[in-house]
Structures are given as structure tokens and as C-alpha cells.
matplotlib code that plots the C-alpha trace (Angstrom):
import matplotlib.pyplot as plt

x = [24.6, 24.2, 21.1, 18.0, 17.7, 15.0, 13.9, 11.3, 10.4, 8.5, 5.9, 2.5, 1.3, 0.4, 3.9, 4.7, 8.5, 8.0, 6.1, 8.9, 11.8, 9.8, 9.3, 13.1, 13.8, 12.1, 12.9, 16.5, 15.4, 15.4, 12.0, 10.6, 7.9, 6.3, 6.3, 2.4, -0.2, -1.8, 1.4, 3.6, 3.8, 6.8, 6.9, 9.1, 8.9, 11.2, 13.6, 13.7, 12.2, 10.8, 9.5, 7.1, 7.7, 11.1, 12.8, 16.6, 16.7, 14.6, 14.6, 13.1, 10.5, 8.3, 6.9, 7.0, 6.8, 3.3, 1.8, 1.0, 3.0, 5.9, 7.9, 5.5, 6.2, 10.0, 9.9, 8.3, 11.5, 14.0, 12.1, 12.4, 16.5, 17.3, 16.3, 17.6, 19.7, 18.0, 18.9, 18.2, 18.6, 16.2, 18.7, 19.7, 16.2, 15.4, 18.0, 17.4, 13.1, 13.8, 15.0, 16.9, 18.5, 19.9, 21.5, 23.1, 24.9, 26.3, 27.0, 30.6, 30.9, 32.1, 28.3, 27.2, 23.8, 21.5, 21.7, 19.1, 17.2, 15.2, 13.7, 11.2, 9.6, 8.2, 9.6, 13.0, 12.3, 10.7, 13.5, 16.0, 13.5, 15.4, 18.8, 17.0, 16.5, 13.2, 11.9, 12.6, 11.6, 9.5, 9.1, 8.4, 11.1, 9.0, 7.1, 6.0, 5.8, 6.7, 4.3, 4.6, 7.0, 6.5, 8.0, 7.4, 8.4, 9.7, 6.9, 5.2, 5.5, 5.8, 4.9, 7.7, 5.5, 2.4, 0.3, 2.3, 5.1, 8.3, 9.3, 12.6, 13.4, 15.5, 17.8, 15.9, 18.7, 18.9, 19.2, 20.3, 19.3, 15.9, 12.8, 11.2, 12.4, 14.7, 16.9, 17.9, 17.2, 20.2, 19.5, 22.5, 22.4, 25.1, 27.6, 27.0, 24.7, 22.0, 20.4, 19.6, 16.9, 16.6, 13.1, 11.2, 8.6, 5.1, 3.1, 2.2, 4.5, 8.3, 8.1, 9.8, 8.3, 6.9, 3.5, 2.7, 3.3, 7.0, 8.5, 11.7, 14.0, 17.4, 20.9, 23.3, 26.6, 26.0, 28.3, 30.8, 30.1, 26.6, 27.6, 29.8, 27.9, 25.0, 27.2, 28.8, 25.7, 23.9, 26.9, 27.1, 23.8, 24.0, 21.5, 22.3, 19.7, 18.5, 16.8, 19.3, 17.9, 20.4, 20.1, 22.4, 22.8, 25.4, 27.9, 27.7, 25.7, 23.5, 21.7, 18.1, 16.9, 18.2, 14.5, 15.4, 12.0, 12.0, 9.9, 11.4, 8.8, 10.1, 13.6, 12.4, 10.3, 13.6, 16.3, 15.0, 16.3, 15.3, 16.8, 15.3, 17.4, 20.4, 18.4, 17.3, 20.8, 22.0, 19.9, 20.4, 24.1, 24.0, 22.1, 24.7, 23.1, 24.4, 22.6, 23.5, 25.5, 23.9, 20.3, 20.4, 21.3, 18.1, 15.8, 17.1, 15.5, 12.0, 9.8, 7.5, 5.2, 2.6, 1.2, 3.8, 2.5, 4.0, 2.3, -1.3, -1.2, -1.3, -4.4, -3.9, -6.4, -8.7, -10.7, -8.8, -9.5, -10.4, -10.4, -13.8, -14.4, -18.1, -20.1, -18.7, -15.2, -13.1, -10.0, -6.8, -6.2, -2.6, -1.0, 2.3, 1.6, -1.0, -3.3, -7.1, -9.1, -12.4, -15.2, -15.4, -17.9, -17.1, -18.6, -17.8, -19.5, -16.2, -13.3, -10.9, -10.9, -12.2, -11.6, -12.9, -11.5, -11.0, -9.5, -7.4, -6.2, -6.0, -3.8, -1.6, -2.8, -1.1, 0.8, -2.2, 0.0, -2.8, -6.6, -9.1, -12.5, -15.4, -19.3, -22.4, -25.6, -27.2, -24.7, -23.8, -20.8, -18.2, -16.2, -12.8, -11.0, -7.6, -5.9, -3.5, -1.9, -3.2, -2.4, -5.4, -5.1, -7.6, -6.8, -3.4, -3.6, -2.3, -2.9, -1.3, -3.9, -4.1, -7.6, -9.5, -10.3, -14.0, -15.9, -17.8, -19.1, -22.5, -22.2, -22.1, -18.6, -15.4, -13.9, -15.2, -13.4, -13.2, -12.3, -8.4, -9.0, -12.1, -10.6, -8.4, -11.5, -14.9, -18.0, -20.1, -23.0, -24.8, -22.1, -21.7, -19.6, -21.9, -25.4, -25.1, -28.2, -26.3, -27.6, -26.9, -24.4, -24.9, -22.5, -20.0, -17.6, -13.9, -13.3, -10.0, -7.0, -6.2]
y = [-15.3, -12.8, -12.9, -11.0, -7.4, -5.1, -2.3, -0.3, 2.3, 5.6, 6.8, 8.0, 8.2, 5.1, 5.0, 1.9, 2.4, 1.7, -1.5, -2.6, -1.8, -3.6, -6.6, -6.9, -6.5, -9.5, -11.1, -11.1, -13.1, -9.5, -8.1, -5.4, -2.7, -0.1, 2.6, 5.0, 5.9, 2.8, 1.2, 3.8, 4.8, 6.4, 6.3, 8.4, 6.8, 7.6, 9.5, 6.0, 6.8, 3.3, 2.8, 0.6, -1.2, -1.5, -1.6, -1.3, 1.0, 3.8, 4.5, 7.7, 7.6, 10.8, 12.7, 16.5, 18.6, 18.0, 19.1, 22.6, 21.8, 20.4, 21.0, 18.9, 15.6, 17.1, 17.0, 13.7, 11.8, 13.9, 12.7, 8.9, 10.0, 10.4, 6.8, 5.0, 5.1, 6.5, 6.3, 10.3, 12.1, 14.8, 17.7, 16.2, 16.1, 19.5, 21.1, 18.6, 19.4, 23.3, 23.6, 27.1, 25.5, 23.2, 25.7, 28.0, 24.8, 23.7, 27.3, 26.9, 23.4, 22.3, 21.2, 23.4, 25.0, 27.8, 31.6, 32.1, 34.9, 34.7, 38.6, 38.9, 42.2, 41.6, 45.3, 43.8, 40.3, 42.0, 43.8, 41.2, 39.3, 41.2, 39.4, 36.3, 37.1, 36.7, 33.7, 32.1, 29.6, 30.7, 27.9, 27.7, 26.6, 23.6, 21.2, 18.1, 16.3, 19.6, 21.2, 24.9, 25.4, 28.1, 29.3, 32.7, 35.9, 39.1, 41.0, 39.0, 40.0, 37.6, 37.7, 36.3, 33.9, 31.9, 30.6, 30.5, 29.3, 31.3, 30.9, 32.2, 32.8, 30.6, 31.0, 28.6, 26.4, 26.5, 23.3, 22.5, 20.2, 19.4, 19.0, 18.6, 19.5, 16.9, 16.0, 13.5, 11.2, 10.0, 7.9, 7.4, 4.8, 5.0, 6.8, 4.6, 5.2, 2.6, 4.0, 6.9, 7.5, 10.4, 12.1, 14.0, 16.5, 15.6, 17.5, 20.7, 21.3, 22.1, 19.8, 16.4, 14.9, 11.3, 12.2, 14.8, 12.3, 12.6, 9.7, 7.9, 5.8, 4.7, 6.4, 3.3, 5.4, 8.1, 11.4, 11.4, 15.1, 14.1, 11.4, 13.0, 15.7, 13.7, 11.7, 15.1, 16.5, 13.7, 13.7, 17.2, 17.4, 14.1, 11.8, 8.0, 7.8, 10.4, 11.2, 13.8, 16.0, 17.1, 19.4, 19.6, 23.6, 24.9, 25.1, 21.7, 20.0, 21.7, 20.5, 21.0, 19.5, 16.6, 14.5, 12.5, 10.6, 9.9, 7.0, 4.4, 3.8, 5.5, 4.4, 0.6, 1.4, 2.8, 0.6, -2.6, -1.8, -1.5, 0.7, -0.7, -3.6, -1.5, 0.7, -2.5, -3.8, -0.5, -0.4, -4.1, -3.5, -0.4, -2.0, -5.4, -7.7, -9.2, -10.4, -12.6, -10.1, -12.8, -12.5, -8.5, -8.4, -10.9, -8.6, -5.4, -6.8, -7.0, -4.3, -5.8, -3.0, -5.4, -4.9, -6.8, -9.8, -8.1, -4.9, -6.7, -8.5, -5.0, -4.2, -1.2, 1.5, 1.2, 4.0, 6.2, 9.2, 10.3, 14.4, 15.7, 18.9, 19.9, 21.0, 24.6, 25.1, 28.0, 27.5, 29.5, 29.7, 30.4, 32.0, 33.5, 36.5, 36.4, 34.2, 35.1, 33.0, 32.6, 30.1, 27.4, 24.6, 21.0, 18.5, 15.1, 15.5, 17.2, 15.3, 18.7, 21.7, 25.1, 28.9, 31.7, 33.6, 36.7, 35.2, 33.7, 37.1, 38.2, 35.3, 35.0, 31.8, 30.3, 30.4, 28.1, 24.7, 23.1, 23.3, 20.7, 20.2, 19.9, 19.0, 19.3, 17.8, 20.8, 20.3, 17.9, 19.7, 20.5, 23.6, 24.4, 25.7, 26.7, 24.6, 26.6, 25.5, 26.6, 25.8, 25.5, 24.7, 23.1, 23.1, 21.4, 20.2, 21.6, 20.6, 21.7, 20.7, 21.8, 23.8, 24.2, 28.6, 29.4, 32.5, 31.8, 35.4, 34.3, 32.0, 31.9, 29.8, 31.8, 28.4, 24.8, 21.4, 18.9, 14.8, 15.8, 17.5, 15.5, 12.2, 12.9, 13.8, 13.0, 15.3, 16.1, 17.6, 19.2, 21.2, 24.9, 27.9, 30.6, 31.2, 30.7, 29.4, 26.0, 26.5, 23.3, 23.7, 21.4, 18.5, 19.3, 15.7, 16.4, 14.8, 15.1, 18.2, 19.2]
z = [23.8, 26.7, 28.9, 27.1, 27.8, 27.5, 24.8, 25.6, 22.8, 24.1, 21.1, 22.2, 18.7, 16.3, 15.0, 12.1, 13.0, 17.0, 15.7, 13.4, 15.9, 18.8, 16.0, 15.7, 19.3, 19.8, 16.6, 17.7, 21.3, 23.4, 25.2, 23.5, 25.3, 23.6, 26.4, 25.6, 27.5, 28.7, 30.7, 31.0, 35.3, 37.0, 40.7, 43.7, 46.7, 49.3, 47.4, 44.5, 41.2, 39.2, 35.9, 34.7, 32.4, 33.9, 31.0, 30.3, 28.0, 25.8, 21.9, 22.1, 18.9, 20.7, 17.9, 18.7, 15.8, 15.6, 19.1, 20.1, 23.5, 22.8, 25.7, 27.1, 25.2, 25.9, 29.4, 29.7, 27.5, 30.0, 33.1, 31.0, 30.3, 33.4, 34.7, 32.0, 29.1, 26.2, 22.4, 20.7, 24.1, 24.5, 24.3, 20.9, 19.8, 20.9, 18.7, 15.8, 15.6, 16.0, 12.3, 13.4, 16.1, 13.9, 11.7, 14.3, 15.9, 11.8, 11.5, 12.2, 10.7, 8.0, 7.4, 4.6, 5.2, 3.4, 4.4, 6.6, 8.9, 12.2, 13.6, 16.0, 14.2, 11.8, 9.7, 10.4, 9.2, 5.7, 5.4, 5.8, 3.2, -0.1, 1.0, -0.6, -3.9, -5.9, -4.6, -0.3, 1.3, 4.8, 7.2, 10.6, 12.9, 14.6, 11.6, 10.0, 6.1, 4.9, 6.9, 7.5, 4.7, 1.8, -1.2, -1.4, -4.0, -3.1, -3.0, -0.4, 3.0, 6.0, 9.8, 12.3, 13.6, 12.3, 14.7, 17.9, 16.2, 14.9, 11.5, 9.5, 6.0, 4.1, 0.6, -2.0, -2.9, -6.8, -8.4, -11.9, -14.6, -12.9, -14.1, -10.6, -7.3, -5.4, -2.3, -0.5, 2.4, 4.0, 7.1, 9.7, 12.6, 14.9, 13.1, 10.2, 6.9, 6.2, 3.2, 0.6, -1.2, -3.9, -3.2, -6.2, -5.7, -6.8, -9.5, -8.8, -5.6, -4.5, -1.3, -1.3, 1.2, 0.9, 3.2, 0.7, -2.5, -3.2, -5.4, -4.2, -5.4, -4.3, -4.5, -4.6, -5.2, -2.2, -3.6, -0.6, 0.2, 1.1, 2.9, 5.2, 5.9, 7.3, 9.1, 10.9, 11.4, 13.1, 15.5, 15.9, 17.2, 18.9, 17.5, 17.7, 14.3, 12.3, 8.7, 6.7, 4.4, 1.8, -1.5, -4.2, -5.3, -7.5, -5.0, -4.0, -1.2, 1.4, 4.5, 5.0, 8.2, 10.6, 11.1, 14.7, 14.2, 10.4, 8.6, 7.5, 4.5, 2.1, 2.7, 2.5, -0.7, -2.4, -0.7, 0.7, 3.6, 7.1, 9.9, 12.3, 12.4, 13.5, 15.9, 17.1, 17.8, 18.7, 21.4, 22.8, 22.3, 24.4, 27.2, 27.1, 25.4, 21.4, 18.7, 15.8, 12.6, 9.9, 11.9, 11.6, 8.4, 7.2, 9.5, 7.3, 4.3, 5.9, 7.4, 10.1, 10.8, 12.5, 16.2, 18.4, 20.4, 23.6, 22.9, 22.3, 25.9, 27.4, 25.9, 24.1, 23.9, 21.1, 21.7, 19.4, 18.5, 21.9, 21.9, 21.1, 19.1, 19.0, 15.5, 15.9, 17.4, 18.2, 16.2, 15.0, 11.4, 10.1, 6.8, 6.4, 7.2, 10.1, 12.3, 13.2, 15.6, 14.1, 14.6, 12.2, 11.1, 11.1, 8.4, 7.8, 4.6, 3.0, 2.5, 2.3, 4.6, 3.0, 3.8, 2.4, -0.1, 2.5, 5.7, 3.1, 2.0, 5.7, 6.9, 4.1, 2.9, -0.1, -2.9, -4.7, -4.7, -7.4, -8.3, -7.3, -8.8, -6.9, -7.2, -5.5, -5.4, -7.7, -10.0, -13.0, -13.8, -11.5, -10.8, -9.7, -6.7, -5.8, -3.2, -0.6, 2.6, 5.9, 10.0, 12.0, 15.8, 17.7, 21.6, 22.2, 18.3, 15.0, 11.0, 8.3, 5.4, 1.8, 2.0, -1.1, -1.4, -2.5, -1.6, 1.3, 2.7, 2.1, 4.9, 8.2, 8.9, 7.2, 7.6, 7.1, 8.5, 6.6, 7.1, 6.7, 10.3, 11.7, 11.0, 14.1, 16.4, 17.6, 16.8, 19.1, 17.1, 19.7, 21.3, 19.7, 20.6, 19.2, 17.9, 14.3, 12.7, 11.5, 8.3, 6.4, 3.7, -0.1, 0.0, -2.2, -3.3, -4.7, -8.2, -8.0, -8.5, -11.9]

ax = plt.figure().add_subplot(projection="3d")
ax.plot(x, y, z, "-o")
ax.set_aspect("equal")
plt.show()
């Protein structure tokens, strides 16, 4: 065996897959680092650039879509790229998290994709909205766990941007034979596929995705269209590991979105099997060392998502969450058809986000996904509310959450956050931004959505 190299994997959020590829790093006798905020330096010094740790190579795990400044995240994996070798270059990520980037570069291809449209007015992009029939999907270019993603009709109009982020229309694949919604998850490594799952929609929604409650289970006998397509679009774009989304229309097999920082839980759930092993090797391969073929393929079958023992010597920061947002906060609030900056009320009290019923209207909030039933303290009975999805931005942050809708003109805050936003923050209760009167609001508990 060659001398042990090392892996350092860059992730500045708490990320289970950076834990279970640095566990097989060092499972297969290599040094694995997870590169974040408390260790990570670069220095120039006379014209010589280090980095510390001084690693031999980078698996770029840097979770984008979710930031409001994402060329910021970008630029620091480039800076990384450009001192070492790095698995999922940053130019490849760049055009695999901008979901209309990725189109226009499988355009050509033999990579079959949905019709789409991107205009920058927003009279252009409504008319180009009747090429799609009577239903579309509306995302925006840059998002998460099916975050920023509608399914809209015809008579609903649409803004070319929500928030600060551009969005397109898409053609809503239609799929036959299906009682729910479904794709798939194809996940390639190095040219090679490691697994499929089939992902079904949960009750009451279109989306797939696992972080919103999609079911998975695994496709053993991968139809070879599929299967080729993933494997031409993660190397058209470059990725050395990527998650392919892939629908099945009438006309055969389409491709959704290349994901070059997908989860590996679902996959494992479905498949027993780990991509991180072959990351893993991929990377220690790439930088000269070898590992042991029988060893990789026992490390496949388990998913370590533990804290590494390399990473806990570095004493990591436990003072998570660390932004601050104060008991009123300036926020935007997003729809598809519109954003309005409006002052909103945080309590910890409510486990969902609400909005009122008219920013709601104003925004283009919706279509209601489910209802929920809620109950306050005045109440024995509870009463039910419609659940639509809204953006709100705090600072340099963004959420996508499934608010509940209620009329709320009789109170001072249009919009109320919830633990699905506060969880991620510290409240500071005596900072305000305006003068409201703070009247306190009855505690309303969710039951559970109908």
C-alpha cells in the first residue's frame, strides 16, 4: 500500500455526508479533514499561497443553493481549486446548482430535457406561460428539497424573479399510470452509477423530494435510457459525483436537475448502499494513494454519519446557531408573483410560520399544498388553515417553509415566524425594528395537516 494521503472535505454547514466520507477516508488508513470555519486559513506570503490544513486534495461538499450570496461560497471553493486538486470543480458546480444553466448546456445533447422559458419582463415571460399548457411548473433557477418549485395553472400569472432570484417556467412532464407523482434518483460517481432509488411524492404534494417526505425505494433493474442519460449529463457538466433527477413522460425519459451535493440518505434507505465509499476512493485515488477493492466494498454497505475523531480534536464550534435576529425583523417575503419587505414578528411559541391572508394574495403565495389544524389556548376545538409555500430572507439567509394562511389584519405583524425559521437563529427579545405595541399573540399548537 502507498503512503497515506490526505482528504480534506470543504462543507461549512453540518453536513451527514462530509461525516461519512471523512469516516471512510480514514476507515480505509488515509487522513481525512473536514475543511469549515474553525480550521480553515489560507495564507500569501511572498508571492506562495498555503493552506491549512494542508491537505492533498478537496471534495468540494459546499452547499450553495441555500445562501442568499452564493457567489460567495463560489469563490471561496475556486480560491480552494486553484491550490489543490478538487473533486466537483467549481465551474461544474456553478452550472449544475443554476437549474437553467443546466438545461441550456444538455440543450444540444442527446440528454432529453423539458421545454422550458427564462424572460426578464415579466409581460414576456406571461406570455410565453400559454406554450405550457394548463398546468407548469415555475421554479426558481437557484434551490433546495424542492424549494422554490410550483405547479401552477394557466390562469396564474408569474413574476421573473422571486425574491432576488430568477425563476423560469417549465413543461410539467406528464406521467402515466401513476397514482402519485414520481422520479428518480440516480447517483453517479466517477463515471460509474452506484445506486437508484424511485422517489414518490408524499400526500398532498407533487414534489419528490425526501426533505419534504417523499418515499423511496430501490430500482434494481435501472431502464438503460435513464441510465445513460445521468451518466452523460454528469459528464457534460463535469461533476466527478452527482445526484440525477430523472422523470419518465410519455416520450420516454427526461432530466430534471443534476444535484452536485446530494444526500446520501435516501439512497442508503432504498439501496443499502453508500457513495461515499467510492467518493472516498475516488478522491484518495486521485491524490495517489490505493485502498483495498474488498475493503470499499464492505464500507458501501454501512453509512457512518458519526462526528469523525479527527474532526473532534479540532474543537469544532458548538456555538451554533450563531446569527441573531431580534423579536421584530425586517424580512422579504416571496410568492410567485411578487416579494414585499415587511416587518415580521418572531415566536418560538409557533412551530409553523404564518402570513396573512393578504400579503399572501399580494405575493403570490400558494397553490394551498394541504390544510393543517391548529388550537389555541381559548379553544377546545381546533380549526383549520391552509398551508402554502413561501421564501422569506433574513440578511444573507433564505427559507423556503410551508406557512400556514389565516387572516391576520387585526394584528400588528402581516407575518409571523415560526420554529421552522427560528430554529436556525438566536432571539434577541429586546431588539425591535419598529414601534409596534408587541401585543402578545394566544399560542396557537398545530394538531397535525389534514
Amino acid at each position: 500500500m502507498t503512503e497515506p494521503v490526505s482528504v480534506g472535505v470543504v462543507s461549512l454547514h453540518n453536513s451527514k455526508e462530509t461525516k461519512s466520507i471523512l469516516n471512510t477516508v480514514n476507515a480505509l488508513g488515509h487522513e481525512g479533514h473536514w475543511l469549515r470555519q474553525n480550521n480553515l486559513v489560507v495564507e500569501i506570503e511572498d508571492g506562495q499561497a498555503t493552506l491549512e490544513p494542508d491537505v492533498d486534495i478537496i471534495v468540494n461538499r459546499m452547499l450553495l443553493s441555500n445562501t442568499e450570496q452564493p457567489a460567495e461560497l463560489l469563490g471561496l471553493a475556486k480560491s480552494l481549486g486553484q491550490l489543490r486538486p478538487m473533486l466537483n470543480r467549481p465551474e461544474s458546480v456553478l452550472t449544475a446548482f443554476h437549474k437553467f444553466s443546466t438545461a441550456t448546456l444538455l440543450a444540444d445533447s442527446a440528454v432529453q430535457i423539458p421545454d422550458a422559458a427564462l424572460a426578464l419582463d415579466a409581460d414576456r415571460l406571461n406570455v410565453l406561460r400559454e406554450k405550457f399548457g394548463d398546468e407548469a411548473v415555475y421554479k426558481t433557477a437557484i434551490g433546495t428539497h424542492g424549494g422554490g418549485t410550483w405547479k401552477i395553472g394557466r390562469d396564474e400569472s408569474v413574476n421573473p424573479r422571486v425574491g432576488d432570484r430568477y425563476a423560469f417556467l417549465q413543461e410539467l412532464i406528464e406521467q402515466t399510470d401513476e397514482q402519485r407523482q414520481s422520479d428518480l434518483r440516480v447517483y453517479v460517481v466517477d463515471g460509474e452509477i452506484e445506486g437508484a432509488m424511485r422517489r414518490w411524492a408524499p400526500d398532498n404534494d407533487w414534489r419528490t423530494n425526501v426533505a419534504l417526505g417523499g418515499e423511496v425505494e430501490a430500482v434494481p433493474d435501472l431502464p438503460e435510457q435513464a441510465a445513460s442519460m445521468a451518466v452523460e449529463a454528469a459528464d457534460m457538466i463535469g461533476l466527478d459525483y452527482a445526484g440525477v433527477d430523472l422523470v419518465e413522460g410519455v416520450d420516454g425519459w427526461h432530466l430534471l436537475e443534476v444535484n452536485p451535493t446530494a444526500g446520501f440518505r435516501g439512497l442508503f434507505k432504498a439501496t443499502g448502499h453508500n457513495p461515499a465509499a467510492s467518493i472516498a476512493t475516488l478522491a484518495i485515488e486521485t491524490a495517489g494513494g490505493s485502498v483495498d477493492p474488498d475493503q470499499v466494498e464492505q464500507l458501501a454497505g454501512v453509512l457512518d454519519d458519526s462526528m469523525p475523531e479527527t474532526v473532534s480534536q479540532t474543537k469544532p464550534n458548538t456555538r451554533e446557531p450563531t446569527e441573531v435576529i431580534g423579536y421584530t425583523e425586517e424580512v422579504l417575503v416571496s410568492g410567485t408573483s411578487g416579494t414585499e419587505r415587511v416587518v415580521a414578528k418572531s415566536d418560538t411559541g409557533a412551530a409553523r410560520t404564518s402570513i396573512d391572508t393578504r400579503l399572501a394574495a399580494e405575493i403570490g403565495a400558494g397553490p394551498i399544498k394541504s390544510m393543517t389544524k391548529v388550537r389555541s389556548g381559548s379553544m377546545k376545538t381546533g380549526k383549520s388553515r391552509p398551508i402554502v409555500d413561501i421564501v422569506v430572507g433574513i440578511g444573507g439567509d433564505r427559507h423556503t417553509v410551508a406557512a400556514s394562511l389565516e387572516d391576520r389584519s387585526h394584528m400588528d405583524y402581516s407575518l409571523l415566524l415560526g420554529r421552522d425559521i427560528l430554529e436556525h437563529y438566536q432571539i434577541d427579545v429586546k431588539r425591535t425594528i419598529d414601534s409596534g405595541n408587541g401585543t402578545t399573540e394566544e399560542e396557537e399548537e398545530e394538531t397535525g395537516e389534514e
